[in-house]
N, C-alpha and C positions, 0 to 999 in steps of 0.2 A: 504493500500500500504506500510507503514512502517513497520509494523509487517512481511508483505511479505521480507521485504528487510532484517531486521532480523535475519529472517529465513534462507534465502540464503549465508547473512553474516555466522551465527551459522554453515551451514554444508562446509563451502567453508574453513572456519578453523578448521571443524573438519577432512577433507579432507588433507588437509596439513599438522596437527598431523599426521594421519596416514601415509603419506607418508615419512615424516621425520623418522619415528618410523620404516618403512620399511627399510628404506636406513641406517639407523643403525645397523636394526639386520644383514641384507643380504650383506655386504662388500663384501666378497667373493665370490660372486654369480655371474655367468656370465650374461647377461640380454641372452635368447633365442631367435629365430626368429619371434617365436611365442609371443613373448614379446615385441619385437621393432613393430612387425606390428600393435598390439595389441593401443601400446602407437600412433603410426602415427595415425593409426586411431582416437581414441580419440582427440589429436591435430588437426584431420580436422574438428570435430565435435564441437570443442571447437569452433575453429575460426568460423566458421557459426554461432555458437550462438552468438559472439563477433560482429559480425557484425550486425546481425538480432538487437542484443540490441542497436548497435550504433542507427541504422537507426530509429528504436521504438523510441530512447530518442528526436530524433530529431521533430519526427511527434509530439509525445506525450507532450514535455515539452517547445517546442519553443513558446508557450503563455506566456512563465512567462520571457519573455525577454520584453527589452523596446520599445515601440513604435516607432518612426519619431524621429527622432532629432526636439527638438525644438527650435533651434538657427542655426544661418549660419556656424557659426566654425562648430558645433557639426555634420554635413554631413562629411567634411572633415574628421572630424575623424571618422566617420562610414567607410567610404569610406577607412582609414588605416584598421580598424578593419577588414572588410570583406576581404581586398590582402593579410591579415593577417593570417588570420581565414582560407583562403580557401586552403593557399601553406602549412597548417601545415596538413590540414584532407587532399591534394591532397598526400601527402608525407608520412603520418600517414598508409591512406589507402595502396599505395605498397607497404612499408617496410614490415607493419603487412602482408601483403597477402602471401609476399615473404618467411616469417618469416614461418607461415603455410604449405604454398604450399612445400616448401624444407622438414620441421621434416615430413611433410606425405609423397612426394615423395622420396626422399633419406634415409625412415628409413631402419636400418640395415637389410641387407638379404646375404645370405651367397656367400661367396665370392665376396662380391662389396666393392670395397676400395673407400675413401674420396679422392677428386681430393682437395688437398691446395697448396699456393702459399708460400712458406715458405718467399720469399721477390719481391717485387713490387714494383717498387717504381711508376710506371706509374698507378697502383692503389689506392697508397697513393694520387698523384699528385691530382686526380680526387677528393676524399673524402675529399680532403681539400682544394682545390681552389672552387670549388663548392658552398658549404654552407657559405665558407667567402663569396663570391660574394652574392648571395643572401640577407645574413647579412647582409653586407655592404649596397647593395639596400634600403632594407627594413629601417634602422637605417635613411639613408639622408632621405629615404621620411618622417619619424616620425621625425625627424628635422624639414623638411620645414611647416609639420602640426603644429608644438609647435610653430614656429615662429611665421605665422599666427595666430595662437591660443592668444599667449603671448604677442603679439606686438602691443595698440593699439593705435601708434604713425600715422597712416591714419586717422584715424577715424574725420567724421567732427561734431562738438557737438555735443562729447560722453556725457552720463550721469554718474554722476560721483557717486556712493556712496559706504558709510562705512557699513561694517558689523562686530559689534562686537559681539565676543562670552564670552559668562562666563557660571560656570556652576549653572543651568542647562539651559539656554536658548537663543534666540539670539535677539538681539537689532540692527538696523539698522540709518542712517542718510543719507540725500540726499544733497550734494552741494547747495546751494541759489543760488543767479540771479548771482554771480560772478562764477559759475561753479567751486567754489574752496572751498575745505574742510577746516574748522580750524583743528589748532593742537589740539592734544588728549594726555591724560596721564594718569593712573590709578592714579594718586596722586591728582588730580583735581576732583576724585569721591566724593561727598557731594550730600546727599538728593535727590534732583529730577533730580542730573547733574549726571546720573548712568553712562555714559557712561565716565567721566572724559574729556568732554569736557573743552577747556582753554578760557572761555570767556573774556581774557582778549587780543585774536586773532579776530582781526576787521573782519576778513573770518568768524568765527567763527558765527558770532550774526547771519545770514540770514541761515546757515544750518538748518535745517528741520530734527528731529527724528522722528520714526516712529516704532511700534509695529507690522505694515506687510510691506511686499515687494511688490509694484507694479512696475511693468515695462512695458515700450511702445515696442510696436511691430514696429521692423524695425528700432532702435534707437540702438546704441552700446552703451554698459552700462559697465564702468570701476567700477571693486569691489575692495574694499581698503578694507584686515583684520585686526582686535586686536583681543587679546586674553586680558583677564584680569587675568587668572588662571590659567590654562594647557594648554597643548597641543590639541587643536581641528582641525577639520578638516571641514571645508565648502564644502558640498554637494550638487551638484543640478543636480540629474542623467539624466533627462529629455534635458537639455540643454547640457548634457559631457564635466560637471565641474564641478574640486574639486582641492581644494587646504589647507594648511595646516595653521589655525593661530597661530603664535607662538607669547608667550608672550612677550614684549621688543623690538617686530619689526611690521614692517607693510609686508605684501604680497601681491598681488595680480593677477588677472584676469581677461578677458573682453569676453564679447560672444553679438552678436544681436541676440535678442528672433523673430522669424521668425513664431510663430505660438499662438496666443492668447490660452489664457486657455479655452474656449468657442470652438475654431474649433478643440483642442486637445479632446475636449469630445467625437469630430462627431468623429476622429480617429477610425478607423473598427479595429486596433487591442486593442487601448484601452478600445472600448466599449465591445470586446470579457473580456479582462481580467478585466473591473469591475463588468459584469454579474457573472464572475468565482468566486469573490473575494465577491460579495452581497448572491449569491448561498450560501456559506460557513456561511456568518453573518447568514443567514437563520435560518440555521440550528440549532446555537447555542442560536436563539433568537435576536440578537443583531441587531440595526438600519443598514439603506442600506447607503454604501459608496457611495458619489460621490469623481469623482473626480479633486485633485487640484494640482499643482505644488508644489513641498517642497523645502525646508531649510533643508537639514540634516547633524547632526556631525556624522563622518564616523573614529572616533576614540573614544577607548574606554574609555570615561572621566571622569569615576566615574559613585558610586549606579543610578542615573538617567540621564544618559546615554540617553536611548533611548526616553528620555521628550524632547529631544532640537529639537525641530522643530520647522519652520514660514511658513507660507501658503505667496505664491507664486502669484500673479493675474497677467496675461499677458495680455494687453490691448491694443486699438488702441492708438495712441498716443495723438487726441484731448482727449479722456477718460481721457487717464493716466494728461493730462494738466488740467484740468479740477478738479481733485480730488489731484493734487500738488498744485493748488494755493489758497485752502482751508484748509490745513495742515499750522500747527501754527510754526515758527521760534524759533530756539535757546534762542533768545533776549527774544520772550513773554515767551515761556514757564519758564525762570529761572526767570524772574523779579519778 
């Protein structure tokens, strides 16, 4: 299929040479009847194939999009995406049509003049109240999505944890029984304290580090970022969050995970695209994926870049309690 695209790519520029290369020799040249009809035609032929292909990418490639939201916010913002999504191809679709339909219908034929409006203002009015209004629309509802999304001053015992980044990998901690994170500082990094925990913050002693991310289903879970060294970016596509750690500051973001890692497997479109995705290891030899929720840096951070991943477990929530009160505290682990 790449090689195909190549190929298309290679004569669709070599196409456009030659026509550039035409239009330079031929200046003087009046286009004939037989010329504009020649060209209408082609622009109606074009646009069918324009469309046939739209329609094809859609059958054909809508696999490799994401599943379900796996979080309550992350509907919500499907839910933008798709009012999004559909006013651009609703609008997409009769411009382009319009755009066709007119260079085939109206191509030049002898004695037909061009009907234009050399001034409108009751047409301008139209193409510009219009799209503002829409815009405008569009902007407040992705407003009150971010709100939502951002705000999670509701939430009743949220779960509170940190994610730090450095490169190449990421390190996490979960609040203790006081639901409160100690202070952190890259200047406090010493031997086993990576993350530059300030053990000298009484919050501090009961935090819990951790090497994976588990999270309870049904629990809203506030994310506190560091960065230790560059600019990263926390990624967790499945849940529709991402946000930026930057070094010197904290950021954050909160989502409730609404789908354990376990019922995301049964997903009918995940399990189309892990068969797709095992198919391909097949082929090359290589072991069969399952799959897990990730951790990913979505900014380009250096040569291993694409190392920084943490596997994800979405659990019920006695699970996820059960497997936090066995995890060792701040206090033991530096003592």
């Amino acid at each position: 299929m790449t090689a195909l695209l190549y190929i298309l790519l290679a004569i669709v520029v070599a196409v456009a040479i030659w026509q550039v290369t035409s239009i330079l020799n031929f200046k003087s040249v009046i286009a004939t009847e037989k010329d504009n009809n020649t060209q209408g035609i082609l622009f109606a032929v074009f646009g069918v194939f324009f469309y046939g292909l739209m329609i094809f990418s859609f059958v054909k490639y809508s696999i490799i999009l994401l599943p379900d939201s796996a979080s309550v916010e992350g509907e919500s913002y499907d839910t933008l995406y798709m009012v999004t999504m559909v006013l651009i191809l609703v609008v997409q679709a009769i411009t382009q049509f319009l755009l066709f339909y007119f260079a085939f219908k109206y191509r030049g034929i002898k004695d037909r003049k061009a009907l234009f409006y050399a001034d409108s203002h009751k047409l301008e009015l139209i193409w510009t109240v219009v799209p503002a209004v829409v815009l405008a629309g569009l902007v407040l509802y992705g407003l009150s999505v971010w709100v939502d999304v951002m705000d999670p001053s509701d939430a009743e015992n949220p779960l509170i944890v940190e994610v730090y980044a450095k490169q190449f990998s990421w390190e996490a901690r979960y609040a203790g029984e006081d639901n409160e994170l100690g202070l952190a500082n890259v200047r406090n990094i010493k031997g086993i304290n990576t993350m530059g925990v300030d053990m000298s913050d009484k919050n501090a002693l009961d935090d819990i580090p951790v090497r994976e991310l588990r999270l309870p289903k049904g629990r809203k879970v506030i994310f506190k970022f560091r960065s230790q060294d560059v600019l990263h970016s926390a990624y967790m596509p499945h849940f529709r969050a991402q946000m930026n750690c930057v070094p010197g500051m904290v950021t954050q973001f909160a989502f409730t995970p609404s789908l354990t890692t376990e019922e995301m497997r049964l997903n009918d479109k995940t399990i189309a695209k892990v068969d797709g995705i095992n198919k391909i290891r097949a082929e090359k030899g290589e072991d069969t994926y399952e799959f897990d929720y990730l951790l990913l840096c979505n900014k380009i951070c250096g040569s291993s870049h694409y190392n920084m991943q943490m596997k994800i477990i979405v659990e019920e929530e006695e699970d996820f309690n059960a497997w936090i009160k066995n995890q060792k505290t701040m206090a033991q682990v530096v003592q």
